[in-house]
N, C-alpha and C positions, 0 to 999 in steps of 0.2 A: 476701301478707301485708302490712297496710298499715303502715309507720311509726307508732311513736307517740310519739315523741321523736327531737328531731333540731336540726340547729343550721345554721344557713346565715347568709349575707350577703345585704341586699335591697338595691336602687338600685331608685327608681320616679321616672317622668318622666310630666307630661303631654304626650300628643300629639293631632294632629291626625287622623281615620280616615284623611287621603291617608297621613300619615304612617306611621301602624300601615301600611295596605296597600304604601307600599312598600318599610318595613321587611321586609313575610314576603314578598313580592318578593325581595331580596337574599339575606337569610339563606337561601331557602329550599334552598340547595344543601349547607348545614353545619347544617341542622335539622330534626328529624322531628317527627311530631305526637305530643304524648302519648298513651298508650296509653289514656287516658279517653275518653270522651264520643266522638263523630265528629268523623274527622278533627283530633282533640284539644281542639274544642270543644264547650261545659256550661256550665251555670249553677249556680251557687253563690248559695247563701241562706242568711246571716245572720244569726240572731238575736244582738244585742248587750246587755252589762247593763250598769248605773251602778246609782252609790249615789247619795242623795237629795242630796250637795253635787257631785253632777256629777264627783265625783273622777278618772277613768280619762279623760274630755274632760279636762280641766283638764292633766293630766300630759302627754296628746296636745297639746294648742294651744298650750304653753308649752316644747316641743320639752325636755322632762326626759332625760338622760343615760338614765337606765333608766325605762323604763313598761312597764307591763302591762294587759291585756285580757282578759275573759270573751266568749266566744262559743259561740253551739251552731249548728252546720252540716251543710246537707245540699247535695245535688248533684243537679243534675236535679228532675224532678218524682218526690215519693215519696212513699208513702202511710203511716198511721200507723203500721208495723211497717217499714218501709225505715229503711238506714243510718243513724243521723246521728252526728256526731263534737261531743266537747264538748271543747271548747281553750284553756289557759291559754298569751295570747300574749305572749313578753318580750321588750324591745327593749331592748339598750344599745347607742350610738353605734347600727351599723348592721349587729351582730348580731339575729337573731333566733333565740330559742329558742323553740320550741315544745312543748308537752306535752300528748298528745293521746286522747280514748278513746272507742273505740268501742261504740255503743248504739242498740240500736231507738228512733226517735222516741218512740212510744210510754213508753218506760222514760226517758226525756229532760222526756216531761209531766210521768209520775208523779213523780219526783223534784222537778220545781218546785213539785210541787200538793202535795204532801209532807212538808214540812222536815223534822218529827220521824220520820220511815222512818228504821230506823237502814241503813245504808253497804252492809250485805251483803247486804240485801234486793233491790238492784237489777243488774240483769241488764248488765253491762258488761265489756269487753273488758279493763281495768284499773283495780284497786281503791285504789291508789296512787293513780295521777293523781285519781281520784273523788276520795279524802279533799284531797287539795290542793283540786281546784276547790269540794269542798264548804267549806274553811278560807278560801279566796280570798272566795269569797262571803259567808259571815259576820263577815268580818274586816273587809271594805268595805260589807256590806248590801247587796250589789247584788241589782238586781230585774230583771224583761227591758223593753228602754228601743226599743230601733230595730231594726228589719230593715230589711235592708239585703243585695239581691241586682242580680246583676251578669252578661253573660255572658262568658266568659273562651274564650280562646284560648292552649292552652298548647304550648310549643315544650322537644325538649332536643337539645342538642347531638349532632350526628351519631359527632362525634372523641370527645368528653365528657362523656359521660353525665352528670355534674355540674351542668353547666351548662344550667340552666331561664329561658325567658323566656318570660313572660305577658302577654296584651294583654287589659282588662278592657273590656268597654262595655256600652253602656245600663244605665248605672247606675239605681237602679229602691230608693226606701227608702220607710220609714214608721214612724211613732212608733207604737209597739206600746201606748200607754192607748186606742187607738182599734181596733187588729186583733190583741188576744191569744187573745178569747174566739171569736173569727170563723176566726183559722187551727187551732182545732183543734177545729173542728167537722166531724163526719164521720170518714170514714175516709180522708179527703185532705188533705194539707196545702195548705192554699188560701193563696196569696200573690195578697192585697188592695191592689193599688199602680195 
């Protein structure tokens, strides 16, 4: 059963690829791969939203006590009925909360191409969170702005199940006024980057 609410602490550091590899070098004796993807590695895609004053950047660039984020996310390559997650993300100091729900891509379109669909017409894991991300987004007017995917290597602690650490690379983005009508064309999610 996936999480859809949860709370944790992040630290994120830039490194070097010597340095990621010989980090999982070391660690590799106190960490296992996550049960995701092989050998704990996948790619993670993105979609990000803003409102026309840039709002959600602005709160990010100016390092604000608490910000928040819309994003809709999938994992791996999936076709227009695979996974995807829609996630309101909240940061204070160096909590993160998260609030998250699960829904066919597919049902993730229709709800943008949509606005007046009322709330229970759509096919999701949680209708709570829905009404938040549906209130987050009218409140802000956010529209979808950037994709933005990555591939990730996730680790958890062998003693501590707790304890996750991720290494992100080839970061890989695009301003979605150029690729909204093109990734959902098909029955494929097509990442144009």
């Amino acid at each position: 059963m996936t999480i859809e609410i949860f709370r944790r602490k992040e630290q994120k550091y830039l490194i070097t690829t010597d340095q990621y590899e010989e980090l999982v070098r070391r660690m590799s004796p106190y960490m296992r791969a996550d049960i995701n993807g092989e050998e704990g590695k996948y790619t993670v895609t993105s979609l990000y939203f803003e409102s026309p004053e840039n709002t959600i950047y602005f709160e990010t660039k100016n390092k604000l006590a608490f910000r928040q984020k819309l994003r809709l996310r999938v994992y791996d390559d999936i076709d227009k009925d695979g996974t995807a997650f829609f996630e309101i993300k909240q940061k204070h100091k160096k909590v993160v909360n998260k609030r998250r729900m699960i829904l066919p891509l597919s049902e993730a379109y229709r709800y943008l191409d949509t606005p007046e669909e009322p709330l229970n017409h759509f096919e999701a894991s949680n209708t709570q969170v829905l009404r938040e991300i549906d209130n987050f987004r009218r409140l802000y007017n956010l529209h979808p702005e950037m994709i933005v995917s990555y591939d990730r290597h996730a680790l958890h602690g062998v003693y501590d199940p707790e304890l996750r650490v991720t290494f992100d690379l080839n970061l890989r983005c695009a301003r979605m006024i150029f690729f909204w009508s093109m990734v959902r064309r098909g029955n494929t999610l097509l990442i144009l980057i």
